[in-house]
N, C-alpha and C positions, 0 to 999 in steps of 0.2 A: 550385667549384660556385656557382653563381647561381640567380637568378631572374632573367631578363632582360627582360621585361614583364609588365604587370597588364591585363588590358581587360574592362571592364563588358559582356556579353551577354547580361543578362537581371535581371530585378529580385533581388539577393541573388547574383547569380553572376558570378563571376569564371572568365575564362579566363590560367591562367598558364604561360608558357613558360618552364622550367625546364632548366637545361645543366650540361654535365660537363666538363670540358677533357681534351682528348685524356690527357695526365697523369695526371688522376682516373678515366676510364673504365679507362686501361690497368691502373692497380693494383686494380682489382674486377675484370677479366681474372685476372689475376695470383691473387687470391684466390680463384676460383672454380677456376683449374685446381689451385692446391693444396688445393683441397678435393677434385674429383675425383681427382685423376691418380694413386693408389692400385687402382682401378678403372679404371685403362687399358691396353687392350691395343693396341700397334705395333709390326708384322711388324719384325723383328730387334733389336726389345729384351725384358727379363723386361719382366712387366706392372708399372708404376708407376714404371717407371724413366724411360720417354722423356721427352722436355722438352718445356716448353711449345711449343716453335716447332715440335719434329720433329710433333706431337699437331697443331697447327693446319694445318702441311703435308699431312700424311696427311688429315685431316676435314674442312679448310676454315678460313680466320681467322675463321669467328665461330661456331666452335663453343663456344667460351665465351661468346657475346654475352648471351643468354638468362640462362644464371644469373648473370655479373656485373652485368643488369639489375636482375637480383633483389635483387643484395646492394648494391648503389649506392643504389636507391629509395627505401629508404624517408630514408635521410641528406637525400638534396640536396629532395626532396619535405617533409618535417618541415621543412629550414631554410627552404626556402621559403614554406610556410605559417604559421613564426612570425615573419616579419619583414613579413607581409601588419598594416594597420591593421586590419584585424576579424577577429575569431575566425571559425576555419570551423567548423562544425556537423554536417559527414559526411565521409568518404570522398572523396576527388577521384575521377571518375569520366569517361568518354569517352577514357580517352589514347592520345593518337597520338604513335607513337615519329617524331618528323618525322627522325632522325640515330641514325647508330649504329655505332661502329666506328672506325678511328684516325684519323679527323679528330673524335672526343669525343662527346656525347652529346646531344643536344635532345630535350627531351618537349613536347607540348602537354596541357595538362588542366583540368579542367572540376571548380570547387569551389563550393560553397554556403557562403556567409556571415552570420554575421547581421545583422539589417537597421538599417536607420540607424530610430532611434528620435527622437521630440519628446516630452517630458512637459509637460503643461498645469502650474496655476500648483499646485508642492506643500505650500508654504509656507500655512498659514490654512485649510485642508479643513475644512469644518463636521462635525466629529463628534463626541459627548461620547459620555465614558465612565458607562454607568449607575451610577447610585447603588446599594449593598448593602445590604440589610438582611432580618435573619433575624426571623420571629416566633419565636412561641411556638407558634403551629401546628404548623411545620415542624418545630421541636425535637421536640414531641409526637407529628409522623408517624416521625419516625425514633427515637423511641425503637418507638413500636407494630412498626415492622417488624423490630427489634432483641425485644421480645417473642413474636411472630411466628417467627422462627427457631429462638429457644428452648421454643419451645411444646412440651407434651405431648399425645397423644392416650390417654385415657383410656375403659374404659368405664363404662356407667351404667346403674344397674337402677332397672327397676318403669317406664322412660320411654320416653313415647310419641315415637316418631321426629318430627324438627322440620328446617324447612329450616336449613343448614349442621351438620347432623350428620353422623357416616359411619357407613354401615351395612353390617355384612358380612351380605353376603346367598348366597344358591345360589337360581339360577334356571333353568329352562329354557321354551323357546320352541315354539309349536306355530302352524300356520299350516292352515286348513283340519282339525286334528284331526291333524297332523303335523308331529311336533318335525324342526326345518332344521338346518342345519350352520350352525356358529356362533351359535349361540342357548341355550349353557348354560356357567352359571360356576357352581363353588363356591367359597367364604370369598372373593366379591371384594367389594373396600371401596370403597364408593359415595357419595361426599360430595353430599348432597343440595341440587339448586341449581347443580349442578356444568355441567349440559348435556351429561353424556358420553355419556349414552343419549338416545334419541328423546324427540320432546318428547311429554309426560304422561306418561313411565314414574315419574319421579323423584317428581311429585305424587301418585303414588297410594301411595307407599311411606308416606309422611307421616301421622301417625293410628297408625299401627302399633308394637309393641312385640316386642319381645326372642321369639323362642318361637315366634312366629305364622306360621301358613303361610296364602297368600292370594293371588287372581290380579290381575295387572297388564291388564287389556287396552289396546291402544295401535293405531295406524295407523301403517304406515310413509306415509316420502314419499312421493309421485311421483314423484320426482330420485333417490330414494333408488340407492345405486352397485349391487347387488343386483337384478336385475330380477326375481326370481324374488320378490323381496317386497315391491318396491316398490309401493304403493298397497293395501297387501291389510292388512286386521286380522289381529292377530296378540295369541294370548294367553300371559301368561308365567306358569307354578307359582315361585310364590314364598316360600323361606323365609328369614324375620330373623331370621339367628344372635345377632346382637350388637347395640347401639346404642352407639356412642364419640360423642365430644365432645373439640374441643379446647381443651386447659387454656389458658391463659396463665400466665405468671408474673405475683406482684406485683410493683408500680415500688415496688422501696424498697433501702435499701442494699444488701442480699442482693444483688438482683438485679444491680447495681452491682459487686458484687466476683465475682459469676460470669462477667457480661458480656465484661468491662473489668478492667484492673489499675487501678481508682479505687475507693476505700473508699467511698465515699457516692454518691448519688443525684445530688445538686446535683453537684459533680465530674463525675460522665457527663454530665448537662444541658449542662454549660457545653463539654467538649470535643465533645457533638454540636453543639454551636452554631458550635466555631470549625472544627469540617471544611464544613459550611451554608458556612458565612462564604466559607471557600478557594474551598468548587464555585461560589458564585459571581459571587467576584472573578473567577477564569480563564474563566465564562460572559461576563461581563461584556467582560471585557478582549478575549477570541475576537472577538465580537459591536463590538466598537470596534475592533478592527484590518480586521475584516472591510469594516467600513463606510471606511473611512480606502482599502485594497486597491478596493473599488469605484470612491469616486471617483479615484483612479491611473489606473485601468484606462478611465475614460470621459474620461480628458483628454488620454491617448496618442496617437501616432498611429505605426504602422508596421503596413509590411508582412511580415508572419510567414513564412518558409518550410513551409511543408507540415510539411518533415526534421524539425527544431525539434518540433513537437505529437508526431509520430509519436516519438523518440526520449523526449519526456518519457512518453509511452502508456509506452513498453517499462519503462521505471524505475518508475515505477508497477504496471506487472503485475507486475514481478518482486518487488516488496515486497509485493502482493497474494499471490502465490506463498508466499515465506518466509512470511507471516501464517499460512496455509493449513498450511503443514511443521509448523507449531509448536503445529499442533492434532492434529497426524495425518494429515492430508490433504493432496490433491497436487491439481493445476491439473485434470488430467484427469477426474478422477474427481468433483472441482465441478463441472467445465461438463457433464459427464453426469448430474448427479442435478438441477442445477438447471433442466435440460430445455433448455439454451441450445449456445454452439459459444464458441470463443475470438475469431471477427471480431466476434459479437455482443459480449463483453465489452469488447473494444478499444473500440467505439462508445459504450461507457456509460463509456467514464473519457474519450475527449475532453475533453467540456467544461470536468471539473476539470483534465486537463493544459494544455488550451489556458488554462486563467488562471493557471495555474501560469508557465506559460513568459512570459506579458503582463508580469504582476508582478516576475517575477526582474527582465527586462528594462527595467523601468522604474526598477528598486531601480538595478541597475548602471547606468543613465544619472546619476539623480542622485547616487548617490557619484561618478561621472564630474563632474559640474560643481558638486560642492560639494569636490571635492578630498580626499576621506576615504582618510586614511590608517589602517593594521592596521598594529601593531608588534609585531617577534620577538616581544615578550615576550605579546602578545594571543593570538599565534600557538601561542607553545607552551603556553600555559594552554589554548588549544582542543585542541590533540591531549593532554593529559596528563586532560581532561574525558571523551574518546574512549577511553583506556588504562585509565583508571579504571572508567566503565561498561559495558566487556564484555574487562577484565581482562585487559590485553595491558602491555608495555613500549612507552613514547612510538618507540621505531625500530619498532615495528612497525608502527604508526599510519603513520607518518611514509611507510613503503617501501609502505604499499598505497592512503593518500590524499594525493595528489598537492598539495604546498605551498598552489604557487598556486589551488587549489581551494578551499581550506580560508581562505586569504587572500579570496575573493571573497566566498564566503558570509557572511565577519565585518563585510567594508564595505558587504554590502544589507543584513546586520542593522543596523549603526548608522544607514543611511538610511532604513531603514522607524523607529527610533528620532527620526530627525531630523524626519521627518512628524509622529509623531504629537503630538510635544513641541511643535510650530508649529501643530496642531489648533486651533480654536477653537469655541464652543458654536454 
């Protein structure tokens, strides 16, 4: 099997003539009728018995052509496409069987590769890493929203209803002098200030105490989704069952060992401070590699194939997919409720896959000319990081992510490392 020539026909695509020697075609012959020839039937033998030659005699010599194409292809097509100098990015596609039969096999075919890349100067990119620091603010919001989840709703006598209280109420609604559909609740709890009713229902509740029965009057919208009540005044009989409030806890040790496994106060302050701290350093550091991938991306120069964006799209939806499994949800039944189609989705991840595919490809140039080597031992610390987080044995890692993949991905990390470390302010 060979590859017999390479010839440039269009930007990214190679045309390659691909051959078998009579020798190699005849034994994928050979293998194909002993995979049929159980399922042969030739007048004066039992079925499966007649020989290949009596079977081609009887049907024709190339009645095996077709499926030893089959089983020959994909060998001499893979070796041909890994001893090509660029990675192909699809499928070879257009082939033309130019031979076929015992004088051996010629394909012509039609492959997309990736494109010759330049990257500008990566060495000195201006871009620094922001500086961290947490107040005392920020400790203080995140304890408030740490009191805030552990809050109580309690109720409260003898008080007159105030904005942020909740009030369980029973209402009904009359429009002209007659109650509508959907216009009556009882014991529903109504945090006042909330917006969940029309606007002045909630104000007029305010003033009011425990006990008290009393009418709301209000105007619906003009937009309002309802035409039947849109723009029309509307009055509501109103009883305030109850008036709640919500509690907070005190900040004090207590609170501290309820929270949190830290006996004190100070102790939660300080680990709120150093999670602050983490979110962000990783905010920071995002936002500095991002800037660092920018300028990459505007000193490049190639031309992208189409395949390339469109294959990174599919890897992305499908991870958008699992995301979607792991709530409950399936593809279908998002793009139905978010009111869209899956071509519309596809167009909304371009732009991230197309910088996605810029950047690999500029990573893999410069570990290309800075000579970056991934050693076994890099190698199998990365699949044994893989076995570990979703609890597999390294051969299993190993049999469903392809080596050399795993090898690529570790020398564009260390060349996105080599960037940013040659950064300057």
């Amino acid at each position: 099997m060979s590859l017999d020539s390479v010839k440039n026909v269009d930007t990214n695509v190679l045309e390659l003539v691909v051959s078998a020697t009579p020798e190699q075609f005849d034994a994928a012959c050979q293998k194909a009728y002993n995979k049929a020839k159980k399922k042969i039937t030739v007048p004066g033998f039992r079925k499966g018995k007649a020989t290949r030659r009596m079977v081609e005699r009887v049907y024709g010599e190339g009645v095996f052509y077709e499926d030893a194409l089959d089983i020959i292809y994909p060998e001499i097509v893979g070796e041909a496409i890994e001893s090509l100098d660029k990675k192909a990015i699809a499928a070879p596609y257009d082939l033309d069987v130019k031979k076929i039969g015992k004088e051996g096999l010629e394909l012509v075919m039609k492959v997309v590769v990736e494109p010759d890349v330049e990257v500008g100067e990566y060495k000195g990119i201006k871009a620094k890493k922001k500086a961290v620091r947490v107040s005392e603010k920020e400790i203080n919001e995140e304890l408030a929203k740490l009191q805030e989840r552990n809050s109580t709703i309690e109720p409260v006598e003898d008080k007159a209803a105030e904005d942020g209280d909740i009030c369980d109420i029973a209402f009904e609604g009359f429009v002209d002098g007659e109650a509508f559909d959907g216009g009556q609740a009882d014991n529903f709890d109504l945090t006042i200030g909330s917006g969940q009713f029309i606007p002045g229902f909630e104000d007029q509740i305010i003033g009011h105490k425990a006990g008290e029965e009393f009418d709301v009057v209000v105007t619906f919208p003009k937009d309002y989704g309802a035409e039947n009540l849109a723009g029309k005044e509307a009055t509501f009989k109103v009883v305030l069952h109850e008036v709640k409030q919500k509690v907070l806890p005190a900040l004090d040790d207590e609170f501290a060992k309820d929270v949190s496994e830290f006996d004190t106060l100070d102790e939660l302050k300080a680990d709120q401070k150093k999670q602050i701290k983490e979110r962000k350093q990783k905010e920071a550091e995002n936002d500095f590699e991002n800037a660092v991938i920018d300028a990459l991306i505007d000193g490049m120069k190639a031309e992208i194939p189409e395949q390339m964006i469109e294959s990174r799209i599919d890897e992305n939806l499908k991870q958008f997919e699992q995301n979607l499994q792991m709530q409950g949800l399936n593809l279908e039944t998002y793009v139905k409720y978010t009111g869209g189609d899956i071509s519309a989705l596809r167009e909304s991840l371009k732009p991230q896959s197309e910088r996605q595919v810029k950047i690999r490809l500029c990573l893999d140039k410069i570990a290309e000319l800075e000579k970056i080597e991934v050693s076994e031992e890099e190698i199998d610390a990365e699949i044994q990081k893989y076995a570990d987080a979703y609890k597999l044995e390294p051969e299993v890692v190993k049999a469903a992510i392809p080596v050399d993949d795993i090898k690529a991905d570790l020398a564009a990390e260390k060349a996105m490392q080599l960037v940013k470390d040659n950064c300057v302010a």
